[in-house]
C-alpha positions in Angstrom: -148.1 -42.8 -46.1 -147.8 -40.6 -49.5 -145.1 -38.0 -50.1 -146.7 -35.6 -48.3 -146.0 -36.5 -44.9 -142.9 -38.3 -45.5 -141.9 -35.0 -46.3 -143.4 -33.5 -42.7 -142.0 -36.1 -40.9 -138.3 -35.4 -42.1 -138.8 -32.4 -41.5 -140.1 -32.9 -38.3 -137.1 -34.8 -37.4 -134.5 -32.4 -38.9 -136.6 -29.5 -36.8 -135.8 -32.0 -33.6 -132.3 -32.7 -34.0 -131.4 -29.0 -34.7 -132.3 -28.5 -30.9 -130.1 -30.7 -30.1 -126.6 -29.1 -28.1 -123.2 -29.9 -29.5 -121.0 -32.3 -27.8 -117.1 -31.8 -27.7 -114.7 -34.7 -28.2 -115.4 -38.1 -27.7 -116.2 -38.6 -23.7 -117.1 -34.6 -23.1 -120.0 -33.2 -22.0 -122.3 -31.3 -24.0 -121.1 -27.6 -25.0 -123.0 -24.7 -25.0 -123.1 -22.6 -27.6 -122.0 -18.9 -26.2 -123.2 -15.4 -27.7 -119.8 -13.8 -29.2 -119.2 -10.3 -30.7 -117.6 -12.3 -33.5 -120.6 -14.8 -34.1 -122.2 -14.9 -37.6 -122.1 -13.8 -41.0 -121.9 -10.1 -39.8 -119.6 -10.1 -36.6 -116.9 -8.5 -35.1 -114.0 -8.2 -32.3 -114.4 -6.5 -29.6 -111.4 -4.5 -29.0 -111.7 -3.9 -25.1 -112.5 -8.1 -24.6 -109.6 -8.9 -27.0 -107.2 -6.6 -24.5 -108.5 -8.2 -21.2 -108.3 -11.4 -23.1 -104.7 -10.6 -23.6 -104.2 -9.6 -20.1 -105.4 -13.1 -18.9 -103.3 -14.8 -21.4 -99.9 -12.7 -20.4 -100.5 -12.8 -16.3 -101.7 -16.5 -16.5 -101.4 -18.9 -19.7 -98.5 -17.6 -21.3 -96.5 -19.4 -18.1 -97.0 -22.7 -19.7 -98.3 -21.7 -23.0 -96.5 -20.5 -25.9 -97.7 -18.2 -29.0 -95.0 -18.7 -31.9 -97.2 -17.8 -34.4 -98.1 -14.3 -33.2 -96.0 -10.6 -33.0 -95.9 -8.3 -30.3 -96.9 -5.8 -33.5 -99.9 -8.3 -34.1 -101.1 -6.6 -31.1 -102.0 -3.0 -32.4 -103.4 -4.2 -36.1 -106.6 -3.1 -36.7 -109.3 -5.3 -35.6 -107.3 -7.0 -32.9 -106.5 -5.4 -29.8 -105.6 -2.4 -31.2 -102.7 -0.9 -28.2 -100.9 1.7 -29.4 -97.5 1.6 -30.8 -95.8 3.3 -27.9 -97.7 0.4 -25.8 -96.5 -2.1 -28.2 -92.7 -1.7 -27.9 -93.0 -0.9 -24.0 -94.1 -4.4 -23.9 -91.9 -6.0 -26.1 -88.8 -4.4 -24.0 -90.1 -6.1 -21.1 -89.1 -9.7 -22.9 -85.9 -10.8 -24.0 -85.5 -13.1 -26.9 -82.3 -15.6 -28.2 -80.3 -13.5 -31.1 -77.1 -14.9 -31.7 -75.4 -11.8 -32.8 -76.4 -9.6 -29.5 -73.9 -9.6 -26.8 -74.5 -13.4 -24.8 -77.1 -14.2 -26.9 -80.4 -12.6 -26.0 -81.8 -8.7 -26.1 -84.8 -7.1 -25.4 -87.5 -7.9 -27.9 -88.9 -5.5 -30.4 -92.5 -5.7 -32.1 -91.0 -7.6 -35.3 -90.5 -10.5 -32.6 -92.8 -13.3 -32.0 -94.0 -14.0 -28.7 -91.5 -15.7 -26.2 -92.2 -19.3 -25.2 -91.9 -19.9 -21.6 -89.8 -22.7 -21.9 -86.5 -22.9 -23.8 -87.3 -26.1 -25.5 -90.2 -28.5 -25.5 -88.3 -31.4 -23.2 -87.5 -28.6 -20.7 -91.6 -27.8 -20.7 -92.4 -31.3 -20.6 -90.0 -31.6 -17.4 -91.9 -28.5 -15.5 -95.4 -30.1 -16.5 -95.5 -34.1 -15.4 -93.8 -35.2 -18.9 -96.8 -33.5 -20.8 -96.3 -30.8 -23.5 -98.8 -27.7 -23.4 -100.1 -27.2 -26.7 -99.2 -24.3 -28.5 -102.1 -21.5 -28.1 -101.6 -19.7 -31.6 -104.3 -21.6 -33.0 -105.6 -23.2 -31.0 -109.4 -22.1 -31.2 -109.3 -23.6 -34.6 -108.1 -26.9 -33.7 -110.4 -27.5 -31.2 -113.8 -27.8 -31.4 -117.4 -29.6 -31.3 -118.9 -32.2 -32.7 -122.7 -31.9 -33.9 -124.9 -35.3 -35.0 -126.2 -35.3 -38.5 -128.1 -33.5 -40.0 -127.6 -31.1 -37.3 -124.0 -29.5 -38.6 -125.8 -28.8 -41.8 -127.6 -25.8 -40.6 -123.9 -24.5 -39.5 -123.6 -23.9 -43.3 -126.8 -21.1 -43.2 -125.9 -19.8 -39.7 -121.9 -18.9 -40.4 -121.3 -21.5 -37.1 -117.5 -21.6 -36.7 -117.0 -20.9 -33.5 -117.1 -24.4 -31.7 -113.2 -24.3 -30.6 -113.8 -21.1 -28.7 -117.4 -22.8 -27.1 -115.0 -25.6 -26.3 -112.5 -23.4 -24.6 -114.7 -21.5 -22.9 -116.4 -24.8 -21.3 -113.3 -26.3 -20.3 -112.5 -23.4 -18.4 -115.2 -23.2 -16.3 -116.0 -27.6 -16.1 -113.1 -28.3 -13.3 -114.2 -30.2 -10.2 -112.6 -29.9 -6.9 -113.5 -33.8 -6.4 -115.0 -36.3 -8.6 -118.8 -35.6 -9.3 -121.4 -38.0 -8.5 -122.4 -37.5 -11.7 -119.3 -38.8 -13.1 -119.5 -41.6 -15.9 -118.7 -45.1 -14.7 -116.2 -47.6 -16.2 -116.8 -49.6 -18.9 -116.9 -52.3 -16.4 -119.3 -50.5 -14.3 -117.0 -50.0 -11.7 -116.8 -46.0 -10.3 -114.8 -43.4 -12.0 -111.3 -43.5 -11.0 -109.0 -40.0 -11.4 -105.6 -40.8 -11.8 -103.4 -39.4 -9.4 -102.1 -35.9 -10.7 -105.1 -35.3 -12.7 -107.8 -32.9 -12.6 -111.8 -33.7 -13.4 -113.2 -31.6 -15.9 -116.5 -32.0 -17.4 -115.8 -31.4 -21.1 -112.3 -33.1 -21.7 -112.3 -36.2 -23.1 -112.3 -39.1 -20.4 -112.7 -36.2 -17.8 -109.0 -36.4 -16.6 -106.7 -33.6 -17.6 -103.3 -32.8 -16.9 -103.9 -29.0 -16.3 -104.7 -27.5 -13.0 -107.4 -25.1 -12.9 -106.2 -22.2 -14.5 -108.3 -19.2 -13.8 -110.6 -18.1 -10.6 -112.3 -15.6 -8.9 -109.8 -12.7 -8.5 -106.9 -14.1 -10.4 -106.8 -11.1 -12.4 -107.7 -7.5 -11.7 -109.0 -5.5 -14.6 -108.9 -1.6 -14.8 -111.6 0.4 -15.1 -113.1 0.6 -18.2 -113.2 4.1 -20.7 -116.7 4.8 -19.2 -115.8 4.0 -15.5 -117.7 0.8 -15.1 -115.6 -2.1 -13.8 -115.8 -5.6 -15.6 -116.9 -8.5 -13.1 -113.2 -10.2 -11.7 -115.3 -13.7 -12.0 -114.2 -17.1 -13.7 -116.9 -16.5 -16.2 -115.7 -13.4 -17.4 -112.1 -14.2 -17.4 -112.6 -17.8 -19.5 -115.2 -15.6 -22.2 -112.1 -13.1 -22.3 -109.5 -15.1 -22.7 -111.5 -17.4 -25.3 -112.2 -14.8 -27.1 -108.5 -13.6 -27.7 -107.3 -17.0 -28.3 -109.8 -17.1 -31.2 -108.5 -13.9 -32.5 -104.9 -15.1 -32.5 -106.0 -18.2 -33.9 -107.9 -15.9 -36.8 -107.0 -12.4 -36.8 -108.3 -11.3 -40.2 -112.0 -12.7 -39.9 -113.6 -10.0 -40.1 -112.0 -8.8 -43.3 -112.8 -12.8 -44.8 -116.2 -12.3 -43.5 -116.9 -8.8 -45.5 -115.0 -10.3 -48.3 -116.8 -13.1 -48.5 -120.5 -11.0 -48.4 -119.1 -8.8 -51.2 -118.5 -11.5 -53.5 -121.7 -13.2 -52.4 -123.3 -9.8 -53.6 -121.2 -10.0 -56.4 -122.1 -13.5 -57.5 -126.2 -12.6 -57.3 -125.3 -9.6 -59.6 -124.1 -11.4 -61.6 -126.8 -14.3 -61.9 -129.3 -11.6 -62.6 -127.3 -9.7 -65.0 -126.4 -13.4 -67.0 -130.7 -13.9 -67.1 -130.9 -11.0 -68.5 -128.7 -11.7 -71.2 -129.8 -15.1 -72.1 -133.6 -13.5 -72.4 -132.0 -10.1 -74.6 -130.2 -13.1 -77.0 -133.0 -15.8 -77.1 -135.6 -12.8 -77.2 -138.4 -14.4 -79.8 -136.5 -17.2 -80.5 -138.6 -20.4 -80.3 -136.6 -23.2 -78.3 
């Protein structure tokens, strides 16, 4: 076999394997990659999902979740959310926070305040939640994720592919099980998969047992009307894409600056190149070498 096709044959197989869909932890099923606003060298937020993502994340996950990592004045930057001020601070005021020098110890937050924990410290969560801790949500898009086999995760170099914590949080969402599947892995033994009691299936969590109940469903949370009078569907789907979606702003609220940052010095940098090759011809210019 000479050169020629060894190199069709790699090529070939790197071709194959780039079809190939991302798995999430160890024991998960495989995750599909989603279409986000935010996707790509060129993407953005979209300012109406990040506020019904917020919406899902006050009225549902922030009851077990916290957020110490982001503001109540986070909320109206630009490229986030974007409520208005007065919305802003009539939301803070409906929180209280610990200050030691207000009268017994708490008053109502303000927008310099970070987001209130549910719990007042992490034994006290871990005794509302079976002994488990819920993990933080702040960034949690970024420390999640998926896995892709090699030479697969290459192409994620050309493509800008960063959004594998958000696929994963968007599949776990929607991979809970009312019973155990038939299509459930067996033991290593062989013997049928077992869910321990207090545990929920879910598809993409690693060993399929999680402590968290389903979260989100059909109805949970009623949107408003949108500026052009459409309604957005009240369906698990939309509420896990929503809700994804703001976590992974939280978890990286100035991406879209990096990204426009990082395609001006890319411009830069090629600029450049061409402008050093000219040089280097104007200086070695009938030269022999």
């Amino acid at each position: 076999m000479n050169i020629r096709k060894l190199i069709i044959a790699a090529a070939a197989l790197v071709a194959g394997l780039a079809m190939a869909p991302a798995q999430a932890a160890e024991g998960g099923a495989h995750v599909e990659r989603q279409s986000w606003s935010f996707g790509g060298i060129f993407g953005t937020y979209d300012t109406n999902q990040l506020q019904r993502g917020f919406q899902v994340f006050r009225e549902v996950c922030s009851s077990c979740h916290s957020a110490h990592l982001i503001s109540f004045r986070n909320l109206m930057e630009e490229g986030g959310p974007e409520f208005s001020e007065a919305q802003v601070r009539a939301l803070a005021a409906e929180y209280e926070v610990a200050d030691i020098t207000a009268e017994g110890g708490r008053r109502p937050a303000v927008p310099a305040d970070r987001w209130p924990s549910p719990f007042a410290n992490d034994q006290e969560a871990r005794d509302a939640n079976g002994g488990a801790l819920p993990p933080d949500f702040s960034v949690l898009a970024k420390a999640r994720g998926v896995t892709d086999p090699f030479p697969t995760w290459i192409f994620n170099y050309f493509t800008g592919y960063q959004e594998g914590g958000v696929d994963y949080i968007h599949a776990l969402l929607n991979g809970y099980h009312e019973e155990v599947p038939e299509t459930a892995p067996h033991n290593a033994d062989g013997t049928p998969f077992q869910l321990p009691e207090g545990k929920h299936y879910n598809d993409y969590f690693p060993g399929h047992a999680i402590g968290m109940a389903p979260p989100l469903a059909d109805g949970v949370v009623s949107y408003a009307e949108g500026e052009d009078g459409q309604s957005v569907p009240l369906t698990l789907e939309q509420y896990s894409t929503d809700v994804a979606a703001f976590l992974m702003w939280m978890a990286e609220p100035h991406l879209v600056s990096r990204k426009q940052t990082g395609f001006a010095v890319l411009i830069f940098l090629v600029l450049f190149a061409g402008l050093m090759y000219g040089t280097k011809r104007k200086i070695w210019a009938g030269i022999e070498h």
